[in-house]
N, C-alpha and C positions, 0 to 999 in steps of 0.2 A: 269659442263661439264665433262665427260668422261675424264679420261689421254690419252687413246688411242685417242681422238676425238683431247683435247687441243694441242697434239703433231704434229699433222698436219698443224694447223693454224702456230704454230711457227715453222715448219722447212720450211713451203711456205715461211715465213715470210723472213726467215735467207737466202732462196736462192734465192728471190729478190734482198736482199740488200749484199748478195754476187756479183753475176752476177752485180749488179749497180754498185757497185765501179769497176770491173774488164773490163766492157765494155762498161757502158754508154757514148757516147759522141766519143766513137773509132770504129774501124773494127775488129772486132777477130769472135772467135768459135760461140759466141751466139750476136744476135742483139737487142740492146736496141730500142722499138721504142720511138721518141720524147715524150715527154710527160707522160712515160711511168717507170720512174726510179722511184728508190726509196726517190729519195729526191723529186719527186714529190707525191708520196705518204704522204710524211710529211707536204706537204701542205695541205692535207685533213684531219688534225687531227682536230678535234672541231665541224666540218661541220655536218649536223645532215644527208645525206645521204653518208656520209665518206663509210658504207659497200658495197654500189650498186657503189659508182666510183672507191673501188678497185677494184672489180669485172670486173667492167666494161671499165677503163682507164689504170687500172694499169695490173693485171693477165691475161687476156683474151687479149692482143695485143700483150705481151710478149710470150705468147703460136702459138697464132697464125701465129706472124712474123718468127717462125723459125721450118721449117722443121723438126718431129721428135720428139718436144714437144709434138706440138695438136695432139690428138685424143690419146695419150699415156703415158699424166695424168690427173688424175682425179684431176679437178680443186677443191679448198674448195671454198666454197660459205662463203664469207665472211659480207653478208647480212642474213646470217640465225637466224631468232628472237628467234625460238626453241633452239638454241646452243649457240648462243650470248645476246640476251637478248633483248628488244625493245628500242627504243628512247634512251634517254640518258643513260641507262645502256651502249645497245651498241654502242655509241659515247664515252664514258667515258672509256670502256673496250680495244676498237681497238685503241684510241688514246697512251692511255697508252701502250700499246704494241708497238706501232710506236717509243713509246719515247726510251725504254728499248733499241731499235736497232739503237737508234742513238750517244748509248755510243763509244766514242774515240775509247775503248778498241777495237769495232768490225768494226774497219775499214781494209777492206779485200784487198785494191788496192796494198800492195806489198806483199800480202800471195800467194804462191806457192800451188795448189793443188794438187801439184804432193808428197806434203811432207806431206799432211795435209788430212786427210780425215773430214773435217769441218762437212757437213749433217752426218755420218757416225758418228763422236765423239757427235754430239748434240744428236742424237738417241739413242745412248745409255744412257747417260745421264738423258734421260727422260725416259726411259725403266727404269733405274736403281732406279731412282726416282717414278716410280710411276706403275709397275708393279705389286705392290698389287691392287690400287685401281682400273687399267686398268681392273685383274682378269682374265689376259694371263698367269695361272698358268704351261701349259703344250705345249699348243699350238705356242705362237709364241713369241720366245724371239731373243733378238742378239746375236752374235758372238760376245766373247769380240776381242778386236784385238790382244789379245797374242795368242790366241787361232788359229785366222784366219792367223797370221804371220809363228804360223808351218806348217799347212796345204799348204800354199805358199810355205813354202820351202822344204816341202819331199816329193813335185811329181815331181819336174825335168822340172820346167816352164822354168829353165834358156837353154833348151837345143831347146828352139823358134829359128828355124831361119830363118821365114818369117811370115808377117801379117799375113798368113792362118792360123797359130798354133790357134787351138781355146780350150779356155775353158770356160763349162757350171755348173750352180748352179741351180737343179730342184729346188731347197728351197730358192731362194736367197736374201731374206729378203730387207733390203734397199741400198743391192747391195755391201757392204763393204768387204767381203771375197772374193768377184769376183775383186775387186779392189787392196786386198793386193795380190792376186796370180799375178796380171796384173804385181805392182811394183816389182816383183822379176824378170821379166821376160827383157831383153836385148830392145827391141824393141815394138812398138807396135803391140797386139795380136788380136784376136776378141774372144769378147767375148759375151755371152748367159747368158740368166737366164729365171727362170718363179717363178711366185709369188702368192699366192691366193691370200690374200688381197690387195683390188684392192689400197688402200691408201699407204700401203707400197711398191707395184709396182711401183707408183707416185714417190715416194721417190728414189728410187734405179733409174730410168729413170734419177732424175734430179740429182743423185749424180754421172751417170756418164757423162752426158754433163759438170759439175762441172768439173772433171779432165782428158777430153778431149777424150772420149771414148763414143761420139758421137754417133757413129756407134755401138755400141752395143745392141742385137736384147733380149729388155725385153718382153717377154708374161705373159699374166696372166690368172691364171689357178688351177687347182687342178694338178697338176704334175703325178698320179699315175690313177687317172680318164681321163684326157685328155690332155697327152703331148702334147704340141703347139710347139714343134720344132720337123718337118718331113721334111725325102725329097719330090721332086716332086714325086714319086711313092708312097707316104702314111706311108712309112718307120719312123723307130725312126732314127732321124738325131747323126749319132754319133763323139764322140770329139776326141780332142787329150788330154784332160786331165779334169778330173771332181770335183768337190770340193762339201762338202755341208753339213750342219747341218738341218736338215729335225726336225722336232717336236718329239720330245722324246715318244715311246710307245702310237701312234696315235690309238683310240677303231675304229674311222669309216673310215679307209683305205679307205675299197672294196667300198665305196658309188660310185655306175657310170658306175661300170665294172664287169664282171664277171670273177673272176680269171685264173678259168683254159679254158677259149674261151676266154682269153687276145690275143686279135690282133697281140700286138708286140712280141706276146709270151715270156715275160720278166721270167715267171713263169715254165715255161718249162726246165725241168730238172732236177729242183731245188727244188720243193715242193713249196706249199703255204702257206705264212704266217697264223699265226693263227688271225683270225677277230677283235680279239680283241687287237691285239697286232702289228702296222702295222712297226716295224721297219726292217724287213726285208725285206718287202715291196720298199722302199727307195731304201735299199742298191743292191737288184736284178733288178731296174730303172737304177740305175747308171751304174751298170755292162753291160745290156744292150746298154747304150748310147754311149758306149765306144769303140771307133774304136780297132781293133786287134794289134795295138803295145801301146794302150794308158794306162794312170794309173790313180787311181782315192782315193782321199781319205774322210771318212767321217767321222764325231760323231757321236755314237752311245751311247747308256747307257749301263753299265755292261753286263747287263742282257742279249743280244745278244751273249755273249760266252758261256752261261752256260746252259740257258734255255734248255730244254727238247723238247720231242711232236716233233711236225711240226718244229720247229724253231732247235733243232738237226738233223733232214734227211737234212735241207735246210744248216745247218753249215758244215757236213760232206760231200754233193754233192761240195759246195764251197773251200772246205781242198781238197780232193782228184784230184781234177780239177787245186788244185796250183794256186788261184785265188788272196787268200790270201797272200802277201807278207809281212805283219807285220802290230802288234798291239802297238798301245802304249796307255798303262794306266798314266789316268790324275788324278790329284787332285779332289777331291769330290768338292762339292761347288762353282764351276767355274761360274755355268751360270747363268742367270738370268730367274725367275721364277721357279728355280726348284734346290735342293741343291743335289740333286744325283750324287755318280761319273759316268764319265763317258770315253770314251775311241775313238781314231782315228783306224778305219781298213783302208789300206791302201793296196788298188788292183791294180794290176799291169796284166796286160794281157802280153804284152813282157815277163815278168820275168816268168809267168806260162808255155809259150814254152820251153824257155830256162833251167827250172828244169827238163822237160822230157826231156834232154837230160843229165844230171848228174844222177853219179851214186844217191840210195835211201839215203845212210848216207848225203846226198848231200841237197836233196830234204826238206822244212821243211818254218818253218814261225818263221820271227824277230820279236822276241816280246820283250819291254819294259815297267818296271814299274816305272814310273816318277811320283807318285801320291805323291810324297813325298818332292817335289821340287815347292813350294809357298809361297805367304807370305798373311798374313791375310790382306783383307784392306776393314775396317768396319765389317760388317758382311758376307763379301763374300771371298773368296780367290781369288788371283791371280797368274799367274806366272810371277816370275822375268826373266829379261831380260839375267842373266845365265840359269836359267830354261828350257826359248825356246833355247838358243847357245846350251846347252848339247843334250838338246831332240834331233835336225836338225842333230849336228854333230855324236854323238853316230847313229843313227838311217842312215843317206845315208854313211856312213862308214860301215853299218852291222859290229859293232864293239864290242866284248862280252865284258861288264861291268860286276864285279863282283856286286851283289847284284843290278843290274841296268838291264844289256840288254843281250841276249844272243840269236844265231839263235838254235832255236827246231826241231830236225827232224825229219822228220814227222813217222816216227816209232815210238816216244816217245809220240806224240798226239795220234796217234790212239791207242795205249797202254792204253789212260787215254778216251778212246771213243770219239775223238774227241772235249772233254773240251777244252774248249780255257781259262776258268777262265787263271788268270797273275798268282796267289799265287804257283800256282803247278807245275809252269816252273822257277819261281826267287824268291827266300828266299831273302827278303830286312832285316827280322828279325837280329838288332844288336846279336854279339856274348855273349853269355850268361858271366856275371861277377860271374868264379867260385870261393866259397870257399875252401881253402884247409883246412882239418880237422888237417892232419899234422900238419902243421906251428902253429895251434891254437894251440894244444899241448904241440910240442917241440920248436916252435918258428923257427924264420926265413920268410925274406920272399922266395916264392916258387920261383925260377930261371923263370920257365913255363911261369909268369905274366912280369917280366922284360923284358923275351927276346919278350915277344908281340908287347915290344914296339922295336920291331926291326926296325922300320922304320928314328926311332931317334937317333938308334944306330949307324948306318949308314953314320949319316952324323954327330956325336957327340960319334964316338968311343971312346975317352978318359976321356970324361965325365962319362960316364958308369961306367969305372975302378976306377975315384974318389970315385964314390956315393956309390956302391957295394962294399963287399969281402966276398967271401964264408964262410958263419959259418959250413956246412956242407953237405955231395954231397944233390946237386940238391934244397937247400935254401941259401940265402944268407943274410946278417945285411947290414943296411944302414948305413957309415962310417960318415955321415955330420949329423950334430944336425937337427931335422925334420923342426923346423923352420928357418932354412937358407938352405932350398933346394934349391929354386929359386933365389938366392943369387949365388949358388955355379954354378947353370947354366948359368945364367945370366954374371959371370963374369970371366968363362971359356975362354980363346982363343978360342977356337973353334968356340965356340958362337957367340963372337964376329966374327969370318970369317966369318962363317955363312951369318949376319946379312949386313955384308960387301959385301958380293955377293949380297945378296935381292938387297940393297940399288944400286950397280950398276946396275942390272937389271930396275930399273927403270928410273937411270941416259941415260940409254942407249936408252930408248923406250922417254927418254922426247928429247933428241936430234936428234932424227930420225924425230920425228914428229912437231917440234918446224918450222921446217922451213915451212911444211904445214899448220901450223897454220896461220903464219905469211900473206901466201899467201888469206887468206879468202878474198873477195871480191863481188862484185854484181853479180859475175856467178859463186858463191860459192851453190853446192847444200848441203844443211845439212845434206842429210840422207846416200848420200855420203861420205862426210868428215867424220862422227860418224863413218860410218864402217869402212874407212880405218885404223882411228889413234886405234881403240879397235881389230880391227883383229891384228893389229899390236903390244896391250899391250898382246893378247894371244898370239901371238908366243913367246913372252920373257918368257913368263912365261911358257910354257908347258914343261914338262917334268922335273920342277923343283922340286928337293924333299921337304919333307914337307907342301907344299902350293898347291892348289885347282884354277889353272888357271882362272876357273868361278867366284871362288870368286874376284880375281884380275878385271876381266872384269866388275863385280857387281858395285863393285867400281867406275870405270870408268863412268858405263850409269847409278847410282845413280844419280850422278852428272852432266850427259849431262842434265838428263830430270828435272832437279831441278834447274841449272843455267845455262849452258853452254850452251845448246841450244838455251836459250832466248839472252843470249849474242852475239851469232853467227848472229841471226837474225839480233840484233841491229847493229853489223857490217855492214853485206851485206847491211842495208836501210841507214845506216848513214855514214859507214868508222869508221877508227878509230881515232875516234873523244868522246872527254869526256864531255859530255853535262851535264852543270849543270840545277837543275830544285827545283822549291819551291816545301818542301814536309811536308810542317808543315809555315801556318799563322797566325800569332795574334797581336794583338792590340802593345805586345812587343817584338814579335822577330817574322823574318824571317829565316825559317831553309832551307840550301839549301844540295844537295847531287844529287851523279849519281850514276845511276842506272848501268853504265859498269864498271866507276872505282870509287867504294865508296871511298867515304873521307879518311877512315881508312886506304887505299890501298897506299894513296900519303900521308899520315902521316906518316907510317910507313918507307916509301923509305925514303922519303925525310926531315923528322924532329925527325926521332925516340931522339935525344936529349928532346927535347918539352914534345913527350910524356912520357919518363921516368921521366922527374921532377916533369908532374902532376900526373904518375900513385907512386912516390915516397910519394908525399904531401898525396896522396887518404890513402896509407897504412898505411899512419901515421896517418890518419884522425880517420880511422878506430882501430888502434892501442891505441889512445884518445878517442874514444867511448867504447870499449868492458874496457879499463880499468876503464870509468867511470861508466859501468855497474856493473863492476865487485864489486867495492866498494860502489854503492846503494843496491847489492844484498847482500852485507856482513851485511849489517847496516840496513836491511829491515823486519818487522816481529816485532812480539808483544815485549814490552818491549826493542824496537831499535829505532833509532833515526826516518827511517821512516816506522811508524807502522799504514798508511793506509793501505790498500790489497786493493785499488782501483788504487794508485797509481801504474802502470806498469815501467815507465820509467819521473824521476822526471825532471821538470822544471825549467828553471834559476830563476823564479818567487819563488817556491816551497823550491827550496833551501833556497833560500836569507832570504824567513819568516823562516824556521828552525836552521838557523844559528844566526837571533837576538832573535830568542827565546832560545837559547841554552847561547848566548852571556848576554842575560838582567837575565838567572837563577844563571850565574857565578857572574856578578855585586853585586847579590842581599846576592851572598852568603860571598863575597869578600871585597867589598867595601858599607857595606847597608846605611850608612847617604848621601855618593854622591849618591845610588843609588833612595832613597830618598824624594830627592829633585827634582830628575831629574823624576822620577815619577807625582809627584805634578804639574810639569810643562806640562807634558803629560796632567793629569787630570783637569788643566786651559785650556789648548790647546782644549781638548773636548767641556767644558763649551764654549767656545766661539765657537765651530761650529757650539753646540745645537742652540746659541742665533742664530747666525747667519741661520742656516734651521728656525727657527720661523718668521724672515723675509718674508724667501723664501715662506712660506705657509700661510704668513696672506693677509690682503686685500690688506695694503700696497702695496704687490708687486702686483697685477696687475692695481692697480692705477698711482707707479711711478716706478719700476723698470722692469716688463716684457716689455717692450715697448726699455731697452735699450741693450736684450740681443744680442747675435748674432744669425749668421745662424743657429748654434748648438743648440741653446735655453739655450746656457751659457752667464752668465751676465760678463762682461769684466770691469776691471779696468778703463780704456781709455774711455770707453762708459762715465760709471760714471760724470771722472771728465770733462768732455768736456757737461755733461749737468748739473755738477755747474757752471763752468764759464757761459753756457746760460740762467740760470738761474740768474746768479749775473748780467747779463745785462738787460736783464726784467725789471730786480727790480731797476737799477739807473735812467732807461729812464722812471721807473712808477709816478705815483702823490702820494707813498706812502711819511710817514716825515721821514723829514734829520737822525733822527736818527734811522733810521734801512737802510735806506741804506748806512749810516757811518758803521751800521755791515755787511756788504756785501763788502764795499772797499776792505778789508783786501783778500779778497779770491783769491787764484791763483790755478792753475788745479792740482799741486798738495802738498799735508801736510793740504786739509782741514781737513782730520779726527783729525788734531793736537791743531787744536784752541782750545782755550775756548768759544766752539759756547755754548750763548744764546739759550734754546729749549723752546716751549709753546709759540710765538708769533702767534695769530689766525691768518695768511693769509695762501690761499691755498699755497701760491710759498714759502714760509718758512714750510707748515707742509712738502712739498717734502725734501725742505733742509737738516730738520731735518729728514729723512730716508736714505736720502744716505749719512748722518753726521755718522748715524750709524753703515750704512754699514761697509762706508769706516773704518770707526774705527774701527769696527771689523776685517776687513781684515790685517789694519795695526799690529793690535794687533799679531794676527795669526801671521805674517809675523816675526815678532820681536819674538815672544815666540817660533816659529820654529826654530829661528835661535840659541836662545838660548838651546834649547832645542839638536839640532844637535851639539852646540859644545860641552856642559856636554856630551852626548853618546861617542863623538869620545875621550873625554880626557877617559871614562872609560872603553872603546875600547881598548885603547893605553896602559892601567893599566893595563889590561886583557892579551891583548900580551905581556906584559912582564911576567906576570908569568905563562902563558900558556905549555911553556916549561919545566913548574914546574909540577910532578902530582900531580891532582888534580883533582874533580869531575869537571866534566863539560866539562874539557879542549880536551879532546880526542874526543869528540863530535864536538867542534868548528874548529879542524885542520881539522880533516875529512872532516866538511862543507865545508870550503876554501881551500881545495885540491878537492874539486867536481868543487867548482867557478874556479879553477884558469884554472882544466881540460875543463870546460864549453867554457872559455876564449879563450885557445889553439883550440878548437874544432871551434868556430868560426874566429878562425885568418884564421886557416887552410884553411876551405872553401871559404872565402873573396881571398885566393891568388888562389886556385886550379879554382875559377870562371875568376879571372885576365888571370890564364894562360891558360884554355881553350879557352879565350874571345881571347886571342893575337895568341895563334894556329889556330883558325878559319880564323882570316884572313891573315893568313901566308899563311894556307891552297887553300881559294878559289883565292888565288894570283896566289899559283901555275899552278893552270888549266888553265890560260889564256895563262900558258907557254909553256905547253906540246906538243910535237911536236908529229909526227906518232908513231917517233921509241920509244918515249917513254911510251903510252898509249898501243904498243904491250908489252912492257916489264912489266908494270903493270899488264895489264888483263893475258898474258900468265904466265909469269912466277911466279907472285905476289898472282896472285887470284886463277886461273885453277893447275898449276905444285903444286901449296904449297899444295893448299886441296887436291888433288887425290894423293900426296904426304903424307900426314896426314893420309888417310883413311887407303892404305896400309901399311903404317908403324905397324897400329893400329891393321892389322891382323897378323903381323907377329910377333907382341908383342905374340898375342892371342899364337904362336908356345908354347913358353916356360910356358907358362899359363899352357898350355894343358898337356905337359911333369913333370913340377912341382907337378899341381894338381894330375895327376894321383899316379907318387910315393907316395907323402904325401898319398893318401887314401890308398896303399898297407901299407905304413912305420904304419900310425895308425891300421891300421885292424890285426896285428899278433903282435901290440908290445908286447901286456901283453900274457905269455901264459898262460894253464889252472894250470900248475903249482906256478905261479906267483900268480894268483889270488887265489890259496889255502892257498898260505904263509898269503898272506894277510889276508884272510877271519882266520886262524890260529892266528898269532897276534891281530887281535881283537879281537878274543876269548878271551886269554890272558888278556886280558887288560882289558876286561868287568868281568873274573873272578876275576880280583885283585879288582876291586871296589867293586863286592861283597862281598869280604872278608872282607874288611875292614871293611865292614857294618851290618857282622856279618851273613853274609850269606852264604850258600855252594852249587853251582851249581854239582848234581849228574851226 
């Protein structure tokens, strides 16, 4: 199927089992009818006409019971065998999609859609995902919501002061841009839109019953062929404010209409777009639509400020008219389906009165270039959440940014023929890094470069005077050795104030806002409380020297939208309350933890003791492994004790054979007569396994002894003698004669391997006898010859360590061994207590959370979890200060150290020095 096709099925899907959990079985905005929810949906999974009874029980009651739906979306036919597949494909397909929405994760019944644009985030989503395959390269992509969130807030929604304020989106896709203008706006507005494709009208319809904007009048349409919003005279119905992202440099505009006998006469005055090229098209619609104190702003691509032909008469009619009230240039690669930059013009009809009343230096258009404010994520860019705050603020401030924003007058456009390109109104281009020839010369660095950094001079005036002294006018030497520059700043007074300020500025904004944190609760709205507590860490921070306000804010909504946010949620649905929950099950542990105040959070409060002893034991742990690395890598390698190259990191196993092998060469060369002997007893020891495996492999054993092994297929001791003794009873209670089982009396379960057993008696129950006579004997033997065997080793074990001490071949090899063992040793005590004391902190641990009361789970989550990171993050830029002031010296201090004099001397002296060896050598360089 299609992406554009599959994306339907799942956002119907998503806004059943939205609307089910929000209002099945209550009264609100939309009505569920009986039998008609989503969890009744899920009883038709398996059923083999499951597509005809959603169609038919579930989408089609739910349309029709509520005014506004029916006739206003295009239902999916969720029986279509062409899209879904026949019989049990599509039984198998839609079931499985029923299952996917029955994950926990997507239970809607306490999500706010006033904070959440839910159908709005899934459509992009699947836009973003599958916008190649869909093959909407130009035509019709979404607004991401950073994009739609400025457009909200630089037309002056907030200035609604009754439900009539209306604003329309001729393009307005699945309605999401028409919805973040709504949320900016004080009160509820009305709102418009028109949409061509009839499926993404459907979409936008149910996304604004979704967040309570009901009433909102979608049409569907070609916008530029046949606007569907008129008044009762035939008129283009016009707004109080317009918004809209129209299809980038559409070829067939004019299909429908005749441009210059346009009805609405949109084109009149203005020129007509070029055929091929409909983006002016668009933006002369919206002008249009626009009531006479309204504003309107839209995306356009580059290419609408520069272009030539028709599309310059049409730019310059709109310049000279003061239509235009400002441009702002965006990051390239914002949108989906198309990586082109592209740019917001932003018309104002109020503001075009208002300039024909100023004088002409007066008269002109704000323009901004913000293309240089994103951040990459994946293959697309976006804008960060400073990003949009600068755009908004710089931009309804008409505030002149250097290398940023500044108003043009319109003298200086019409000077440049009414180009609008950004590059020819604001140089973003950094200041060029000049060489000075001088300094290279005579040395010094240039004063010119120092005093640049007047900004740091400023607030680290006495720094300067350490670092600096004039070597002569207009160059200066840097007095501190080059590598303790950052040293000498760092631990300046100044510096330190400095840094002393920062950190109360944040002390300041964490106590302003602590106590509204504290207050979150079930009529907590998030997107609320966000703005409050971060307009409020921008005012601490504005106008501070050296630091970037925005970036301080960055910080802050890094961190809303990564934790806090979800944290806040979990408040409002639960309080403040530490819920624990299994997040790891197995056969041997059960791992629990909370997801508002992790483990770590009430470890650190309340047992940091605990944790310092096992994070002490861990360093030591580690401290015993790199040193036992360190002494396998000294002694590893050809001609070393360990000279595999397969071995990476040796074993207790590994060691132990290299250390009797190192130990039995010393023996041999020390002590050879005990060593000897003790040999011989080895090579008896063998001999008697060999006999013993010839047992194992003859017929014998599966005649009498495989039958006595165990579960393992190993023959056991026990087994043995417990089937002589049943054997020796057999044989008393047999009608065999008195004297053989007079040789049977003597037997007891164990020391038969010891008699003097009689062997070759022909009965079957004596030939068994005699096999595990021999076993056993053998084993005994073993058993005795091992023992023997082990104490010879450790007496010349014991002989060894005593002259070990002594040098001598061998011996340096064997201490080394037994300083690995002994490290091995340590390294496992280690871990055996570090397991004890995490095992006894865990339940120290989940003891505490039964304890925790309100005011203690605010003091964790607030001050423990939230204050410490957004604490962390800005410390970490204002380190970045001194970074930045450092770095930059050090590259002057290296760039003029050597001059060209310097390097003569030198290049001189080598000379020298290359003529004396050739002298020597009997040679004379001419």
């Amino acid at each position: 199927m299609d992406a554009s096709q599959y994306k339907d099925y799942v956002l119907t899907m998503l806004f059943v089992k939205y609307i089910s959990d929000k209002y099945a079985g209550k009264e609100g905005l939309i009505t569920i009818p009986e039998g008609a929810s989503f969890e009744d949906m899920v009883a038709l999974k398996g059923q083999k006409d499951i597509g005809d009874k959603i169609n038919k029980q579930i989408i089609r009651p739910i349309f029709k019971e509520n005014t506004g739906l029916e006739g206003e979306v295009e239902l999916v036919d969720f029986n279509d065998d062409d899209k879904l597949g026949s019989d049990k494909e599509k039984v198998d397909l839609l079931s499985n999609l029923i299952s996917i929405f029955e994950n926990p994760a997507l239970n809607f019944k306490n999500n706010r859609a006033e904070d959440d644009d839910i159908l709005g985030d899934a459509y992009e989503f699947l836009m973003r995902h599958f916008a190649t395959e869909s093959g909407k390269s130009k035509g019709q992509f979404y607004t991401p919501a950073e994009v739609s969130r400025v457009l909200a807030q630089i037309i002056g929604v907030n200035e609604a002061s009754t439900s009539d304020f209306s604003v329309y989106d001729p393009t307005c896709g699945s309605g999401s841009l028409l919805l973040k203008v709504a949320g900016e706006a004080d009160k509820h507005i009305t709102l418009y839109g028109q949409e061509k494709d009839n499926s993404v009208k459907s979409l936008a319809v149910m996304n604004m019953w979704m967040h309570g904007y009901e009433d909102a009048t979608i049409k569907k349409g070609n916008t530029i062929a046949k606007p569907e919003h008129k008044e009762k005279d035939g008129k283009l119905k016009r707004f109080d404010r317009v918004v809209a992202n129209p299809p980038f440099s559409i070829k067939n505009w004019s299909q429908g209409i005749t441009p210059l006998e346009d009805e609405f006469k949109r084109f009149k005055g203005f020129g007509v777009p070029p055929e091929k090229n409909g983006d002016f098209a668009f933006l002369l619609h919206i002008i249009a639509s626009l009531k006479n104190t309204g504003k309107g702003a839209v995306i356009l691509p580059h290419g609408v400020l520069f272009r030539g032909n028709a599309e310059a008469t049409i730019r310059e009619n709109l310049i000279r008219r003061k239509l235009i009230k400002g441009i702002i240039g965006l990051p390239a690669n914002l949108f989906y389906g198309t990586g082109i930059p592209a740019c917001i013009v932003v018309i104002d009809k109020q503001n075009a009165k208002d300039q024909e009343e100023l004088p002409p230096e007066k008269q002109g258009i704000f323009m901004m270039d913000a293309s240089k404010g994103f951040i990459k994520d994946g293959n697309k860019n976006r804008l960060r959440e400073q990003d949009i705050h600068k755009i908004v603020d710089v931009f309804n401030a008409q505030k002149n940014t250097p290398k940023y924003a500044r108003f043009v007058p319109l003298a200086q456009i019409e000077a440049n023929e009414f180009n609008l390109n950004i590059p020819r109104y604001i140089d973003t281009q950094d200041d060029e890094d000049i060489q000075d020839l001088d300094a290279h010369l005579n040395g010094g660095i240039p004063n010119r470069d120092i005093n640049n950094l007047k900004d740091y001079w400023e607030v680290y005036p006495s720094i300067k005077t350490q670092l600096f002294e004039e070597c002569r006018p207009e160059y200066s030497s840097l007095k501190t050795d080059i590598n303790q520059i950052k040293e000498a700043i760092t631990d300046h007074e100044e510096f330190k104030k400095y840094q002393a300020q920062m950190d109360s500025l944040f002390v300041n904004w964490r106590q302003s806002v602590t106590p509204i944190l504290k207050e979150i609760n079930i009529d907590t709205a998030p997107k609320k409380l966000i703005h409050e507590i971060a307009e409020d860490l921008l005012t601490e921070y504005t106008g501070k020297a050296l630091v970037d306000r925005y970036d301080m804010y960055q910080h802050l909504m890094d961190y809303w939208l990564d934790v806090m946010k979800d944290d806040t949620y979990m408040i409002i649905e639960d309080g403040w309350v530490a819920k624990l929950k299994i997040v790891k099950e197995t056969k041997r542990e059960v791992v629990y933890d909370c997801e508002l105040v992790p483990k770590y959070l009430v470890v650190n409060r309340y047992f940091p003791e605990d944790r310092d002893a096992i994070q002490e034991m861990e360093a030591a742990q580690e401290v015993k492994e790199n040193e036992l690395l360190s002494v396998f890598e000294e002694h590893s390698g050809e001609e070393s004790i360990f000279d595999d190259p397969n071995i990476n990191k040796p074993s207790k196993g590994e060691i132990e054979s290299k250390l009797s092998e190192y130990q039995e060469l010393a023996m041999s060369a020390y002590f050879p007569e005990s060593f000897n002997l003790y040999k011989k007893d080895q090579e008896r020891l063998e001999d008697l396994q060999s006999e013993q495996k010839e047992i194992e492999s003859s017929d014998d054993y599966g005649l009498y002894l495989e039958k006595l092994t165990n579960s393992k297929g190993k023959l056991v001791k026990g087994n043995l003698q417990e089937r002589v003794l049943e054997l020796k009873s057999i044989i008393l209670k047999s009608d065999l004669p008195t004297n053989l089982k007079d040789m049977v009396e003597p037997l007891k379960k164990s020391g038969f391997e010891k008699l003097n057993w009689q062997k070759g008696i022909q009965d079957p129950r004596f030939n068994e006898l005699d096999v595990l006579y021999n076993y056993l004997s053998l084993s005994s033997q073993q058993s005795q010859l091992s023992r023997e065997i082990n104490k010879k080793r450790a007496l010349l074990v014991e002989e060894i360590d005593k002259k070990k001490s002594q040098k001598g071949e061998y011996f340096n090899e064997i201490l080394v061994l037994e300083n690995m063992l002994t490290l091995l040793e340590e390294i496992s005590d280690l871990k055996s207590q570090i397991q004890l004391g995490k095992y006894e902190l865990e339940k120290k641990t989940l003891m505490k959370y039964k304890e925790l009361t309100k005011e203690d789970v605010q003091v964790l989550v607030i001050d423990d979890k939230w204050m410490s990171t957004i604490f962390h993050s800005i410390e970490a830029e204002i380190d970045e200060i001194s970074q930045r002031l450092s770095g930059r010296i050090k590259t002057l201090a290296e760039r003029y150290e050597k001059t060209l004099g310097n390097i003569d001397e030198k290049v001189q002296e080598l000379e020298e020095e290359v003529n004396g060896h050739l002298l020597k050598m009997g040679l004379t360089w001419g």
